[in-house]
N, C-alpha and C positions, 0 to 999 in steps of 0.2 A: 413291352409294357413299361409305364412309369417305374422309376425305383425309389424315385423320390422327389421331394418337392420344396420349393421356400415358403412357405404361405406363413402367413403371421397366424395371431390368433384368435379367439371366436371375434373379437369388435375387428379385426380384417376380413376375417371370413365373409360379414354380414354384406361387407359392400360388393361390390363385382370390381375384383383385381384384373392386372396385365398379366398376362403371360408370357414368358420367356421360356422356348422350348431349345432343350441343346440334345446332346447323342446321351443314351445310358452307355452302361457298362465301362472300363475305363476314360479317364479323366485324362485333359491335357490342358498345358499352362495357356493356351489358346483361347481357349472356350469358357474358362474361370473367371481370365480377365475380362473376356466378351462380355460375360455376364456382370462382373463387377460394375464396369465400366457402364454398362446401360442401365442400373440400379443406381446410379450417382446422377441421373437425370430424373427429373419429378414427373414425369409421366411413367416412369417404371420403377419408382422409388418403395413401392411395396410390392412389388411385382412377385408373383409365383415361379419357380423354375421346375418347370417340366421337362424332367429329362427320361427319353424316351426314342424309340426309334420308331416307334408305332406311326404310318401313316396319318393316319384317321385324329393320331391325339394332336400331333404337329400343328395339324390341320386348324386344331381350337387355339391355337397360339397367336397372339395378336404379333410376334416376331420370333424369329428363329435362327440359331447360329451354328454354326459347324456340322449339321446335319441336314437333309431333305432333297440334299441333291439339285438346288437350285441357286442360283445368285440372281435377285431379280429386287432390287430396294425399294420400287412403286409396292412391291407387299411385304415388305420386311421381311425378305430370305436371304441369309447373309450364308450359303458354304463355298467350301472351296474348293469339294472335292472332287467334283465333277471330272471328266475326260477334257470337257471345252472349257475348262477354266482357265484361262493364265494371266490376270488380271494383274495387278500391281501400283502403286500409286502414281509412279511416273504415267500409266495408260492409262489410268483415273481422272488423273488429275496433271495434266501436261506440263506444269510449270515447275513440280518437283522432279529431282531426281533421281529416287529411287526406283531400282527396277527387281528390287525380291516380291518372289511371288507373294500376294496375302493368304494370310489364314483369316480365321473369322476373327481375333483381334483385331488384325491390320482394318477386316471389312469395317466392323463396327468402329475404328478410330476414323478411318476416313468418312467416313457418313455424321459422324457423332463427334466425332473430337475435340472442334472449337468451343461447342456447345457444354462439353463436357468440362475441359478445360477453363472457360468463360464461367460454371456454375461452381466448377471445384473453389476456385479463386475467387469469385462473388464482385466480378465487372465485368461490364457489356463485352457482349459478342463479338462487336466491330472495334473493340480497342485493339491497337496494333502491338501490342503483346500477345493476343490471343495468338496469330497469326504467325508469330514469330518463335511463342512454347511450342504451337503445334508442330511445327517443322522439328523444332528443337525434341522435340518428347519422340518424335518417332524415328528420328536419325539413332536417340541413345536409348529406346527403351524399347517401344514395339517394333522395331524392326529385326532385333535379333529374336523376338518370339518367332513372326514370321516363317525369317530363315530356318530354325530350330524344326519346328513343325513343320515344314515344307523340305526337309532333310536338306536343305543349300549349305553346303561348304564354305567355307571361309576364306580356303585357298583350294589350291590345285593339289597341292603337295600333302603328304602324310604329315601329320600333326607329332611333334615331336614329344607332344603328353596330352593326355585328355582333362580338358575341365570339365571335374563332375558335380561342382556346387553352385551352377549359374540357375536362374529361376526355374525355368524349364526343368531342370533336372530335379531341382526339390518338389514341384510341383507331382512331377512323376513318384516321388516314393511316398507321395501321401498318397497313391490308390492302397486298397487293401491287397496284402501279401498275397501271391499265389496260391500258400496253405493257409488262408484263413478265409475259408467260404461264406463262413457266418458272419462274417465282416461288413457293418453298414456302410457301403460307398457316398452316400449321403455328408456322412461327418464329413470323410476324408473332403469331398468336392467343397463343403463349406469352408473347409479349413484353405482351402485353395482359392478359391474367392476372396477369402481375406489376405491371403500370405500375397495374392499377384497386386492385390488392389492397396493394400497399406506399402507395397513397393512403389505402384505406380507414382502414388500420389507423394512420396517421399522424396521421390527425382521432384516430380513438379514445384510442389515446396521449396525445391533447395535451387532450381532453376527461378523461380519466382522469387527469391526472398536475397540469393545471393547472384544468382548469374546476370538476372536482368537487372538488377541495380548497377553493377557492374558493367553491363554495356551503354547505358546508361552515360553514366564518367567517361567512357571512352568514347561514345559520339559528339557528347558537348566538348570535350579536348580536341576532337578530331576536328569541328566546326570553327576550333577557337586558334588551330593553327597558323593563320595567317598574323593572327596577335601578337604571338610568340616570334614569331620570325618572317622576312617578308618572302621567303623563300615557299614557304607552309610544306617543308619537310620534317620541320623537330616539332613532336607534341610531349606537353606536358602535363603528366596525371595530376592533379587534389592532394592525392594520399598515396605514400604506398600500400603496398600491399593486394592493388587491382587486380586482378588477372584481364591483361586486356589484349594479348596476342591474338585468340580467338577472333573476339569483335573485332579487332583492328582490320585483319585481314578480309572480312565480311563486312563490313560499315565501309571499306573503301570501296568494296563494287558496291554496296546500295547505295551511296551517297556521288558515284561516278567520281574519284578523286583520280584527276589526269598526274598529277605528280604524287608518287607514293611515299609515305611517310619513311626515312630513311634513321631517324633517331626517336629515340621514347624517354624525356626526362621524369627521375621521381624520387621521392623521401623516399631512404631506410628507414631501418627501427633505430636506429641513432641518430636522426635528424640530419644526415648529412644525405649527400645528392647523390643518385647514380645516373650513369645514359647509357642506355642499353642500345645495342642496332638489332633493326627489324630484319629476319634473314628473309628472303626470297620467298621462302612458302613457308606452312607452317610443320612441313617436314623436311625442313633443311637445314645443314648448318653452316652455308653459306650465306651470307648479310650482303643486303643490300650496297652497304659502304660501308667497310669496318673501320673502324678507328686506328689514323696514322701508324704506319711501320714502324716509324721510329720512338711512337710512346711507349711498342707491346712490350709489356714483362716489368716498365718503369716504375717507380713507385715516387711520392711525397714531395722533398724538394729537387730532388734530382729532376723527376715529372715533370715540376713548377718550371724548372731552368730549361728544360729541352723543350715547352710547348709551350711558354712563356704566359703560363697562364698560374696566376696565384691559387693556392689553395688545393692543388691535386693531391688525389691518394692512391689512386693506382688508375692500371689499364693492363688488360688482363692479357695475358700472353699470345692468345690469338685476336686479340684486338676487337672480339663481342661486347665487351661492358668495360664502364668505368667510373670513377668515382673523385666527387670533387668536395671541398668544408663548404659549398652555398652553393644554391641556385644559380647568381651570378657566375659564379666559375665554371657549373659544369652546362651551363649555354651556352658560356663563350667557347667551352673545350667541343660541343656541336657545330657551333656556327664554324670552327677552325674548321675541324674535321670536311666540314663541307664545302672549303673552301679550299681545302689541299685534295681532296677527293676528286676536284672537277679539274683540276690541273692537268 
């Protein structure tokens, strides 16, 4: 039987609300978000949750998540727990690459997400941000729910400590305690709806407001390289402060760039110039083309006199970064670089 329910109050009552039916008896950070997340779209924005196992009540549910034994989206049945489940957004949706199994999160992001995401942020569907959050939100948010819930491993190997304050895990200690029978599961699940759903929406925000601005700066520099040098190896950021490793590395395969960006000019916080090298991957500490043998470990006029370039202030002992008094100096210390690199 039901345990409990979201329905508003008697002026919701009067109309005929949605239903969203999910499993009673303990709660998972799965199914909270599920819920959250389909409450953030206006056709379930006053929506009842009906949590319950009962056949028959499922039944009255215009959509249903984590429970009934079925994955079937033409009627809105989103579980996963079936024997013949092994669904995933890569076999969903061919062009991602994700391959952890879904939980009903995962179901309801992939069905609902643009949608969701497009309504959270308040512009169209088909803007190509949507498109680009959504990947972006489920790489770093729903997909460790997924794996959590779907008990996937991380690695192969024993974990050399346990993290016990990741969502998942706090979500779990708001069910009610073993010895507290008289305990309304209710609260705790609302309180879980809110804690998964003010998380979600907190990545989004901070992806919306800092990251995409941020790629932003980096594909109009990435665009603009040929400006800068007729090589269109050295790009140079606006501002410091970007983070633009990330995008770099991604805007070069969406933008198909045949020669890959080998230096990154930009403002410190002291108005002077650095050039950093792009390493190889974004998990490596090897650069594409490091900065001259003979600079590393130099500093100021010593610098100036061996690279023959005015205005140096260092270069850093393995030859990843380096720093010049102007933009003109530290171009020229790129364009060198690039030109004793190919020697």
């Amino acid at each position: 039987m039901a345990d409990s329910n979201g329905g508003g109050g008697d002026s919701k009552r009067s109309r005929v609300l949605k239903k969203i039916g999910t499993h009673s008896g303990s709660f998972h950070c799965d199914e909270a978000l599920a819920c959250f997340l389909l409450r953030t779209l206006p056709e379930y924005k006053d929506a009842e949750i009906c949590r319950t196992r009962d056949p028959k009540m499922l039944d009255t549910c215009d959509i249903v998540v984590d429970v009934g034994g079925v994955y079937d989206p033409s009627k809105h049945r989103y579980d996963h727990h079936q024997r013949s489940f092994k669904e995933t957004m890569n076999s969903l949706r061919p062009e991602t690459p994700w391959t952890t199994k879904l939980s009903s999160a995962g179901l309801v992001y992939l069905h609902f997400g643009e949608e969701i995401i497009a309504n959270a942020l308040k512009i169209d569907n088909t803007d190509d941000k949507v498109s680009t959050l959504y990947n972006k939100m489920y790489e770093n948010f729903v997909e460790e729910i997924d794996a959590i819930d779907n008990g996937v491993s991380q690695t192969e190997e024993k974990p050399k400590y346990v993290i016990s304050s990741h969502l998942s895990s706090r979500v779990k200690h708001l069910n009610p305690a073993w010895n507290q029978p008289d305990a309304d599961p209710w609260e705790g699940f609302q309180k879980a709806m809110a804690l998964t759903g003010e998380e979600f929406l907190l990545r989004l925000n901070f992806y919306n407001d800092s990251w995409w601005p941020a790629r932003e700066i980096v594909e109009t520099a990435l665009k603009q390289r040929f400006e800068v040098d007729s090589s269109g190896e050295i790009m140079v950021l606006p501002q410091g402060g970007c983070p633009w490793k990330e995008h770099l590395y991604d805007l070069e395969k969406t933008l198909n760039v045949e020669t890959p960006i080998k230096y990154v000019l930009y403002s410190d916080q002291s108005d002077k110039w650095r050039i950093q090298c792009v390493s190889v991957d974004s998990h490596s500490f090897e650069n594409r083309l490091s900065l001259p043998e003979k600079w590393r470990g130099v500093r100021d006029a010593e610098l100036s006199e061996v690279s023959g370039i005015p205005g140096c202030i260092f270069v850093h002992a393995t030859g990843f970064i380096g720093g010049n008094e102007t933009h003109e100096g530290v171009l020229q210390m790129a364009r060198t670089s690039l030109t004793m690199g190919k020697q």
